[in-house]
Structure formats: structure tokens, C-alpha cells
VEXDREN-2710 file (C-alpha; in Angstrom, 1 decimal):
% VEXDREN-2710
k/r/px/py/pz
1/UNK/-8.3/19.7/1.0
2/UNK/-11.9/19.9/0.0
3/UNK/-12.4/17.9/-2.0
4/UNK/-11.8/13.8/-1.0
5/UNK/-8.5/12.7/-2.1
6/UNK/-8.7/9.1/-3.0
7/UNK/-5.4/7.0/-4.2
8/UNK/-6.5/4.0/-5.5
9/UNK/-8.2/1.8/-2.7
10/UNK/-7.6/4.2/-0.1
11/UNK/-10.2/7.5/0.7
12/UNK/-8.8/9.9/2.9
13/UNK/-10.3/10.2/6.3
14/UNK/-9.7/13.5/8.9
15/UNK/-7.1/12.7/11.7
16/UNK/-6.6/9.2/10.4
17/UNK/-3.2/7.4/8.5
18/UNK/-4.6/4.9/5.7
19/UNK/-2.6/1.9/3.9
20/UNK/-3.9/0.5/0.9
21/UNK/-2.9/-0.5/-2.8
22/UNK/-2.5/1.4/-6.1
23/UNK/-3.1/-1.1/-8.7
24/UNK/0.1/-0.5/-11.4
25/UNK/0.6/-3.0/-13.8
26/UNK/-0.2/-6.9/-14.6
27/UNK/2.0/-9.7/-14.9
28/UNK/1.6/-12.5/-17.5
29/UNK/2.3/-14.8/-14.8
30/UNK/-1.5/-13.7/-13.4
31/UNK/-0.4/-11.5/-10.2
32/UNK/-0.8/-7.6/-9.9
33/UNK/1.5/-5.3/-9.0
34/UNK/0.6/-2.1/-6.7
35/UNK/2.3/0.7/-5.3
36/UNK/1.5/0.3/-1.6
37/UNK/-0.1/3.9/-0.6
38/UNK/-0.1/5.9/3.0
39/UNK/-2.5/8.8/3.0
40/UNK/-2.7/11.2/6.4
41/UNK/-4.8/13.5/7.0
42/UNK/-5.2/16.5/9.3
43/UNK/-8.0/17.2/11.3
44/UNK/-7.9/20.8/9.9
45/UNK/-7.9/21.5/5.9
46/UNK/-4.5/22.6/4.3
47/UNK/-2.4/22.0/1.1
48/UNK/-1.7/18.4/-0.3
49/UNK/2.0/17.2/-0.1
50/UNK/2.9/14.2/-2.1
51/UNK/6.0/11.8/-0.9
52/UNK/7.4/9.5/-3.0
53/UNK/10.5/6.9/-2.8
54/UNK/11.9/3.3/-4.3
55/UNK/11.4/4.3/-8.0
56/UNK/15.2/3.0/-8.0
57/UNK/15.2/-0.9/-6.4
58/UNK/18.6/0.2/-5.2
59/UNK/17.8/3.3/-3.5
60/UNK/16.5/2.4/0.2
61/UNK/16.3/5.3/2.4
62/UNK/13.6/6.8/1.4
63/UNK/10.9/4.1/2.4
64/UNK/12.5/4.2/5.8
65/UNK/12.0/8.2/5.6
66/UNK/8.3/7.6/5.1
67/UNK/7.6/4.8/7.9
68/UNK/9.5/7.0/10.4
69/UNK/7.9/10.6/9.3
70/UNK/4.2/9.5/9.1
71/UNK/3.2/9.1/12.3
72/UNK/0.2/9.1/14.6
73/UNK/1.6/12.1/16.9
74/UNK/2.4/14.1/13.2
75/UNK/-1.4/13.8/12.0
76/UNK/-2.5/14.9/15.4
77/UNK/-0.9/18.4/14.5
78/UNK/-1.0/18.1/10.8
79/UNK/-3.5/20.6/8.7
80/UNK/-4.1/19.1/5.2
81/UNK/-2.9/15.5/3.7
82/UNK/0.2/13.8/3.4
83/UNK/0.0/11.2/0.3
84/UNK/2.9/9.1/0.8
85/UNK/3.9/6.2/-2.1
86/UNK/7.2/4.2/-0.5
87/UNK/7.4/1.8/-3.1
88/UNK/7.2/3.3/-7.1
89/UNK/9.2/0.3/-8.6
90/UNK/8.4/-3.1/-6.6
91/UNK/10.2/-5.4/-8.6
92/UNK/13.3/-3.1/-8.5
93/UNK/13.0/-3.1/-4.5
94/UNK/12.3/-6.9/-4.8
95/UNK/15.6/-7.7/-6.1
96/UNK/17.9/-4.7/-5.2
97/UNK/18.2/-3.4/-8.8
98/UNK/18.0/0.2/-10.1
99/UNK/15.8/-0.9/-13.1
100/UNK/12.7/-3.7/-12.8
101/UNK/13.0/-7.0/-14.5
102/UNK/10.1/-6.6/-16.8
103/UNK/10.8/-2.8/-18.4
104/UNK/14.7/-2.2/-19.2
105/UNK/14.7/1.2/-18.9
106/UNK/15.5/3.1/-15.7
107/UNK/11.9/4.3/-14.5
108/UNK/13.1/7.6/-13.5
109/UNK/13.1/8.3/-16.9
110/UNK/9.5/7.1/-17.4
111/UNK/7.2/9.6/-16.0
112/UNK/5.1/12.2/-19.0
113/UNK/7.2/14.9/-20.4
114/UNK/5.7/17.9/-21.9
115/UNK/6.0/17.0/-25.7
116/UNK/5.4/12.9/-26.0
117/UNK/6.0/10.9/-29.4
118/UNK/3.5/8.9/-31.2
119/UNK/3.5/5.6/-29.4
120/UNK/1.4/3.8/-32.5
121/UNK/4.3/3.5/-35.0
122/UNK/4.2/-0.2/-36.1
123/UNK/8.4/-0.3/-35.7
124/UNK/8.5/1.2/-32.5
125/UNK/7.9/-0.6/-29.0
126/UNK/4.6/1.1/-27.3
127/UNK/5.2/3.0/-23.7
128/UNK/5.9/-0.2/-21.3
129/UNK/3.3/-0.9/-18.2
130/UNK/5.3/0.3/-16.0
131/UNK/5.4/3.9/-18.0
132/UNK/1.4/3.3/-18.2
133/UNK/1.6/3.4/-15.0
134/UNK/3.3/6.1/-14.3
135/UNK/1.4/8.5/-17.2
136/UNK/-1.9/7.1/-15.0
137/UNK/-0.4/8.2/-11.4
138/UNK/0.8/11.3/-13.0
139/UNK/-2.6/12.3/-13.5
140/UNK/-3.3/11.7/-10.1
141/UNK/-0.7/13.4/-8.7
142/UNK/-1.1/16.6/-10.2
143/UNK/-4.8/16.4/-9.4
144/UNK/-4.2/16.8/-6.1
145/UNK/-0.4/17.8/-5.0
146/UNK/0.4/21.2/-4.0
147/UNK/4.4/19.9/-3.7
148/UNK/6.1/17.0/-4.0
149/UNK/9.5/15.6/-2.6
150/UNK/11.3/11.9/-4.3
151/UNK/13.3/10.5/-1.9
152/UNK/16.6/9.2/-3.4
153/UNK/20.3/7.7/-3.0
154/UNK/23.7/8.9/-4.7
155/UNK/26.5/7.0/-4.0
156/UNK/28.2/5.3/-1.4
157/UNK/29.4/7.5/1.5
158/UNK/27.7/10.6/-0.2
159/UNK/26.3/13.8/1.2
160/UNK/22.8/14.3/1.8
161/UNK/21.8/17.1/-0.7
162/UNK/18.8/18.2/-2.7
163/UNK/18.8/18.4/-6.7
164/UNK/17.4/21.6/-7.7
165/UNK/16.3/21.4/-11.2
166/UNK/16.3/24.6/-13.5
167/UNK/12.9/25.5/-14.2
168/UNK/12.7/25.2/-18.3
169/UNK/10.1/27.9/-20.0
170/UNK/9.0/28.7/-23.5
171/UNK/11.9/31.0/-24.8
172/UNK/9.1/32.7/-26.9
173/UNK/6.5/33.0/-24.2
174/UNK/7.6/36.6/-21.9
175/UNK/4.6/35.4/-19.3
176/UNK/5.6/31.6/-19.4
177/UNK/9.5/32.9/-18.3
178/UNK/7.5/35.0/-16.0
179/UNK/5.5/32.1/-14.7
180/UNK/8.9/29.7/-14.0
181/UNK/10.9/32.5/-12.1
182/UNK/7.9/32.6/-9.9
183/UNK/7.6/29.3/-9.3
184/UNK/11.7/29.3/-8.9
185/UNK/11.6/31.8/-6.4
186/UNK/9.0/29.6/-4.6
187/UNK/11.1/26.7/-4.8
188/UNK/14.4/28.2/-3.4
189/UNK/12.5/29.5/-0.6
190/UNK/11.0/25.4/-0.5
191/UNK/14.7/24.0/-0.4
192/UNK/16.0/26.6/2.3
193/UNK/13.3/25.3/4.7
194/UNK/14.5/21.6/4.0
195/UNK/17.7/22.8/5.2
196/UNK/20.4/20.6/3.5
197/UNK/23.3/21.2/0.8
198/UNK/21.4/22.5/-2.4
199/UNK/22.7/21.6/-6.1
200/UNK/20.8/22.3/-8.9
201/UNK/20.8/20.1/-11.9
202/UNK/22.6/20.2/-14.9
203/UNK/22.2/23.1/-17.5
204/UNK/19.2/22.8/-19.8
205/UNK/20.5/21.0/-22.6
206/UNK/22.2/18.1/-20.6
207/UNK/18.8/18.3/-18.2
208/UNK/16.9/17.3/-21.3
209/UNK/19.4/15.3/-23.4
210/UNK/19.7/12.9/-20.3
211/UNK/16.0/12.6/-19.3
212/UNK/15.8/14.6/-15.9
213/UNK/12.5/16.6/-17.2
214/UNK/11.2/12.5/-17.2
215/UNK/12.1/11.6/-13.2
216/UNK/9.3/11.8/-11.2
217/UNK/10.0/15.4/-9.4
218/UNK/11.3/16.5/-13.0
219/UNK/7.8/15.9/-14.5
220/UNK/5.6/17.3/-12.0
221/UNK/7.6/20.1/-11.9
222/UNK/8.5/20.9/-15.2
223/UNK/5.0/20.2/-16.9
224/UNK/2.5/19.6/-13.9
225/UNK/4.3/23.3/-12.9
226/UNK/3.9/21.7/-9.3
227/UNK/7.1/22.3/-6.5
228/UNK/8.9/19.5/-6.2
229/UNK/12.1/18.2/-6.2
230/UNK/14.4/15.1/-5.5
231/UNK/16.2/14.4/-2.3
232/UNK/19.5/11.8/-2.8
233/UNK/20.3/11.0/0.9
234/UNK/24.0/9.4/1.0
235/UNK/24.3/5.6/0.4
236/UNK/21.6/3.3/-0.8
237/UNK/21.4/-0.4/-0.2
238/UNK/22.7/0.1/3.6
239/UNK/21.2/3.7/4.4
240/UNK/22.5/6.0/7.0
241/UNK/20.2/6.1/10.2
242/UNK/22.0/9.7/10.3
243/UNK/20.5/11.1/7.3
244/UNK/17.3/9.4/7.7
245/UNK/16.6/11.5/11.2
246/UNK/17.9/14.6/8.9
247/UNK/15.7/14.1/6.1
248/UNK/12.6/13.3/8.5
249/UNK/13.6/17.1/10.1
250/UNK/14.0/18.3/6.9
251/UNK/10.3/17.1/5.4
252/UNK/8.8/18.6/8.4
253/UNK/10.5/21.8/8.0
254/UNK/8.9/22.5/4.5
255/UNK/5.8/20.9/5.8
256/UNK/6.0/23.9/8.4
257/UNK/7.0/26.4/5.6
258/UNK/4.0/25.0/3.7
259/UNK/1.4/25.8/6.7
260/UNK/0.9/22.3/7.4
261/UNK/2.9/22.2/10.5
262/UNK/2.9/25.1/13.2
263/UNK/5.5/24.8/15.7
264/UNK/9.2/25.8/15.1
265/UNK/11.3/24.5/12.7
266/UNK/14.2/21.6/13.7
267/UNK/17.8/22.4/13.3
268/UNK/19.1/20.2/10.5
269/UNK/21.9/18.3/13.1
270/UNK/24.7/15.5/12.8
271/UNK/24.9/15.9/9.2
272/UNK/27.0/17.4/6.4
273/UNK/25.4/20.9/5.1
274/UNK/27.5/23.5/2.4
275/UNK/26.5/26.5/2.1
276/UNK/29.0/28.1/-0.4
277/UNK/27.1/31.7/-0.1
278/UNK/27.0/31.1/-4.3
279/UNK/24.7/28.7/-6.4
280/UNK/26.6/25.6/-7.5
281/UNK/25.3/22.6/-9.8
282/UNK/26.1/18.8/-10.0
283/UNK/29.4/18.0/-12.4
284/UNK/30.8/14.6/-13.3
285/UNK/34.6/15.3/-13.0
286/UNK/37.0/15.2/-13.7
287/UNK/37.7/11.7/-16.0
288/UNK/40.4/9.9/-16.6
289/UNK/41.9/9.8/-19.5
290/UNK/43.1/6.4/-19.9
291/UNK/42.0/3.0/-18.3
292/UNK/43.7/2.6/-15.0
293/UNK/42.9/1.7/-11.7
294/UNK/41.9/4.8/-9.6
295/UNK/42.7/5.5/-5.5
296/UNK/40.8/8.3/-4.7
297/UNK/42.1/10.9/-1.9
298/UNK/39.5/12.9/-1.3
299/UNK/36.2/11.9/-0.2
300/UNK/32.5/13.8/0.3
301/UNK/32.1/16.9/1.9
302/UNK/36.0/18.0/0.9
303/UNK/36.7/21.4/-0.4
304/UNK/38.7/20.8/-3.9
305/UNK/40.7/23.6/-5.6
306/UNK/41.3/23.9/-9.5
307/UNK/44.6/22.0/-10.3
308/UNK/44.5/19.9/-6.8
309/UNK/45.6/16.4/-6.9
310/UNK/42.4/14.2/-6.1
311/UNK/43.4/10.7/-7.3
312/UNK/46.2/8.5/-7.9
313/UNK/46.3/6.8/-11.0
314/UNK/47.7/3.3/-11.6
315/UNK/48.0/0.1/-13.9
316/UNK/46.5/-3.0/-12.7
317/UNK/50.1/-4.4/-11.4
318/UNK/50.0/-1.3/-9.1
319/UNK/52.4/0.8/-10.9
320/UNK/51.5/4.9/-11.6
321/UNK/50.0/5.1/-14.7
322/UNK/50.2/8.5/-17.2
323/UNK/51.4/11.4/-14.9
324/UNK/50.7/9.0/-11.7
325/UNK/47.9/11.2/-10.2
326/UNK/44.8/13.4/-11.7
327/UNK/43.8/16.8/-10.8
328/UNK/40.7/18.6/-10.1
329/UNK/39.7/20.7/-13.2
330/UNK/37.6/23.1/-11.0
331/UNK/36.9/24.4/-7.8
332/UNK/34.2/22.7/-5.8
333/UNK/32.4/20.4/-3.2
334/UNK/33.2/16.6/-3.7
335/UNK/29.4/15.0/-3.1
336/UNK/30.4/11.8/-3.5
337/UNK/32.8/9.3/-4.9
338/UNK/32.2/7.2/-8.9
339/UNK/31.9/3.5/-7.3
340/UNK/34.7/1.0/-7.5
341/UNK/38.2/1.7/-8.7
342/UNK/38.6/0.2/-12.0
343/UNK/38.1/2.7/-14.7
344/UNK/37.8/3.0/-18.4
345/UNK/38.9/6.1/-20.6
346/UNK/36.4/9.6/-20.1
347/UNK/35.1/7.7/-16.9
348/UNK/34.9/10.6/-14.2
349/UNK/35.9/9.5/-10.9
350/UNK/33.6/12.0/-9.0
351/UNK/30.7/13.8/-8.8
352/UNK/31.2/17.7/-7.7
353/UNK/29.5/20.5/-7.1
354/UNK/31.1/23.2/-8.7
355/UNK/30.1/27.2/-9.3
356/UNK/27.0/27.4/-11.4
357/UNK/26.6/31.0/-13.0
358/UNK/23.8/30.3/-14.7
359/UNK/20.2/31.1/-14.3
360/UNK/18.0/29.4/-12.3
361/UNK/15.2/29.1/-15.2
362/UNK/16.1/28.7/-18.9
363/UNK/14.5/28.7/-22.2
364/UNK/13.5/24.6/-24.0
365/UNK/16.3/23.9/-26.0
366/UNK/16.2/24.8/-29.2
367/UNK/15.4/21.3/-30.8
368/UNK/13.3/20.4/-27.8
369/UNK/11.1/23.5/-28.5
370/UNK/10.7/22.6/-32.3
371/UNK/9.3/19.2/-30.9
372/UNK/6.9/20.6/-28.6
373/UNK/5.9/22.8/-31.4
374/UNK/5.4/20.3/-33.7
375/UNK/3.1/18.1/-31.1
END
């Protein structure tokens, strides 16, 4: 905290909470859009701890996280800065949409990877402002963030839990695998002192196939080699006040385990938490295999068993469809139910957590390494 951190308009000041604007992106309609900022500050220097929410219009909870963590009585026993963005996709917040109107992409997909393409091929559409926007912040951010936590929604009724992604290394490189075990150990020990249920993210190739190295805690993790990751907190457009006290206890726990905070931690209460004793990653399963109309039986937070019935499965008249009901293909946690009931073919009906036996860091995929290379 030495140096002055400045976001946009708004210049850090000691045992003061600042609001001001991050200009993003123009409209050809002649308004700007910003990011609205929050920057606290401690009286005494410490680390830099970014906090960000609403890159997803339909994702709610974690503005509300912000306005009821960063508060007056917090900065009086705070030691370093908080740098707080509730609001990374306006337009998406403005109309209660996962993607904004003016870039159809999902913007947690936007933010730098570690290999980028050319963006001045005459056939191909340039990075949109909203993706300049993000490459700008970016920069920012890792100028100044020790850690970082994106505050999230899953699905209706879902648990409050924290995506772990798998710290991705240079399979070539013996001191950069030795570089993303430390920084893996660093982040279990950053996830134990938030204190709810802990999934890590898909295995490397799926991570990378789908984007997740792209989302905002993917990127400053995985190439700004910053601690961060994303917090999904249960249901989205109406959020829990439950989970919103949790993940307020939560923030400040690894705000103590960071040396920002010195009193004792807060029990994690009134929630949800698994702890399986084992590592266990995020699964969409199991899918139904022919277009029916789904009644699920088991709901977040249950215990399933390979082979257990989770569903019934019928035709839109309301008469059992196939073998009438569909089984669990593997042992897990249900985190949360697929949304709605009609279903097409390979459509999975849950999202689980199941066993995860593999390794916390992995090598690039093979084709993703020969693109980096190539860079």
C-alpha cells in the first residue's frame, strides 16, 4: 500500500471509503458507461484486495455483498485497501440479462487470456468495447491486487460454494509447475479461511475448451498469477439474505487470513457447508437421454449415490417416459438443480459435485500450449 492506488476518478485516501466512476466503454447514442468503483482504505498499510460482482446482469448478490461488507466500522480496523467494483456489466444489471445488449458474448469470457489471437484480421470481428474494457481494467487490477474474489450466482435454490480453478502451468517449465503448486497451496489455505463448500473447476482441457481461464478470477489467476477465485452464492435475481450474511463472514475471514483484519475469525452459520474430507469438482450430470419432461427428487445439499434414482422422467401428457426415472451416474453432492423441467436429449438435469482425483495444478493442454508457443 505505498504507493497511491487510483481506479479511475477515485484516489485512495487513509481511513476513508471513496465512490466514484471507471470510465468503460462509449455508446453511439453519446452516453458513457462506467463501472461504479468503492475504494477503502485502512489507516495502517497492508495488502490490496480486489472485489468484484455483476459481470452477469442476472447475478445479484454480490453487489448487495459489497454495500453490506464495506463499511465505515470495517475501515476503522482495516490495514491496507479494499477496491471494490459492484457493477462490471451495467447494461446486463440494467436489464436482468447474463450478457449486455451491445456485445453478445457472455463477458465472463472476455477478460485477457495468456496467449491472445491477432485481432487485425480483415474477416474477423475486433475485441468488442466491453472486452477493451476489460483488457484496460485488467491491467489495473493486477497492478495493484494482492487477491481477488468475483462474487457470483448458480442456480436457483443452490448452495453457496466457491469454484476452485486448477492452477494450469507450462508442462515444459519444472519451476513454472513449481511456481503454480505454490500459489495452489496458497489458495487452498485462501478458500479454507472463506469457510464455505469448495469445488474446483473442471479438468484442464474442459477449463480451457469452455473459457474459464477468460472469467475474471480465471484470468488474474491464471496469467496475472494473482489469488483469486469466484464465489457463486445460491440463487440470482431474488438473492438469499442468508448467504449474503455468509459471504460477508466469509470475505472477512480471508481478509483476516490475509493480515488485513485482526480479530478472530466468524463461524460461517445458517448456511449449507460439505466437507467431504476428499477434493471434489463441479459435474453436469447426469443427462437425459431423450426429450422429456423432468421432476427432479433431489434437491441441493443431498448426498447422491451411484445408481440412485434422482429424477422422474415423463412425456409432456404426463406419462413415464423411457425407463420412467433416471439415475445418478456417480456418487456426489447435488449443488444445485438445471432450471425448468422441459428437457432436450444430452441435457443434464443437475450440477454435482462428485470425487475429483486429480491434481490440483495441471500442465496447458497440449493444443493450448502450441498456441501460446506460437504467440
Amino acid at each position: 500500500m505505498g504507493d497511491i492506488i487510483k481506479i479511475g476518478d477515485v484516489t485512495a485516501a487513509p481511513g476513508e471509503i471513496r465512490y466514484g466512476h471507471w470510465h468503460a466503454l462509449a455508446h453511439p447514442t453519446g452516453h458513457v458507461e462506467f463501472f461504479p468503483v468503492i475504494v477503502a482504505q485502512g489507516r495502517r498499510e497492508g495488502p490490496c484486495f480486489w472485489l468484484t460482482a455483476g459481470v452477469h446482469g442476472s447475478e445479484q448478490a454480490g453487489p448487495l455483498v459489497l454495500y453490506e461488507l464495506l463499511t465505515r466500522e470495517l475501515v476503522a480496523r482495516l490495514k491496507g485497501t479494499v477496491v471494490a467494483i459492484p457493477a462490471l456489466n451495467p447494461a446486463g444489471l440494467r436489464t436482468g440479462s447474463r450478457e449486455p445488449y451491445h456485445a453478445q458474448a457472455d463477458p465472463n469470457r472476455l477478460w485477457p487470456e495468456a496467449k491472445t489471437d491477432r485481432t487485425d484480421h480483415p474477416d474477423f470481428d475486433p475485441p468488442t468495447s466491453l472486452e477493451q474494457a476489460y483488457q484496460r481494467l485488467y491491467l489495473e487490477m493486477t497492478a495493484t491486487a494482492d487477491y481477488l474474489i468475483d462474487y457470483h450466482n448458480a442456480w436457483i435454490g443452490s448452495l453457496s460454494f466457491a469454484l476452485r480453478d486448477r492452477i494450469l502451468f507450462r508442462g515444459d517449465d519444472p519451476q513454472d509447475q513449481a511456481r503454480a503448486q505454490a500459489l495452489s497451496d496458497q489458495l487452498d489455505n485462501m478458500l479454507k479461511a472463506y469457510g464455505h463448500t469448495v469445488v474446483t473447476e473442471y479438468p484442464a482441457e474442459t477449463y480451457i475448451k469452455e473459457n474459464l481461464h477468460r472469467t475474471t478470477s480465471g484470468a488474474v489467476l491464471q496469467r496475472g498469477r494473482i489469488l483469486a477465485f469466484t464465489a457463486e452464492l445460491g440463487t440470482g435475481l431474488a438473492p438469499d439474505p442468508t448467504i449474503i450474511k455468509a459471504a460477508c463472514a466469509g470475505t472477512r475471514n480471508v481478509l483476516r487470513w490475509a493480515g488485513m483484519l485482526e480479530d478472530s475469525a466468524e463461524a460461517i452459520e445458517d448456511i449449507r457447508v460439505i466437507r467431504t474430507g476428499y477434493p471434489v469438482r463441479r459435474m453436469r450430470t447426469p443427462r437425459v437421454p431423450e426429450a422429456c419432461v423432468v421432476r427432479h427428487l433431489v434437491q441441493a445439499g443431498d448426498r447422491v449415490g451411484k445408481g440412485d434414482v434422482v429424477a422422474e422422467l415423463k412425456d409432456v401428457w404426463g406419462r413415464p417416459t423411457g425407463n420412467g426415472v433416471i439415475r445418478s451416474g456417480h456418487e456426489g453432492i447435488v449443488l444445485g438443480r438445471s432450471h425448468g423441467v422441459f428437457f432436450y436429449p444430452g441435457q443434464a438435469i443437475l450440477v454435482m459435485a462428485v470425487r475429483d482425483d486429480e491434481a490440483s495444478i495441471a500442465p496447458y493442454p497440449k493444443h493450448y500450449r502450441e498456441r501460446m508457443d506460437s504467440a
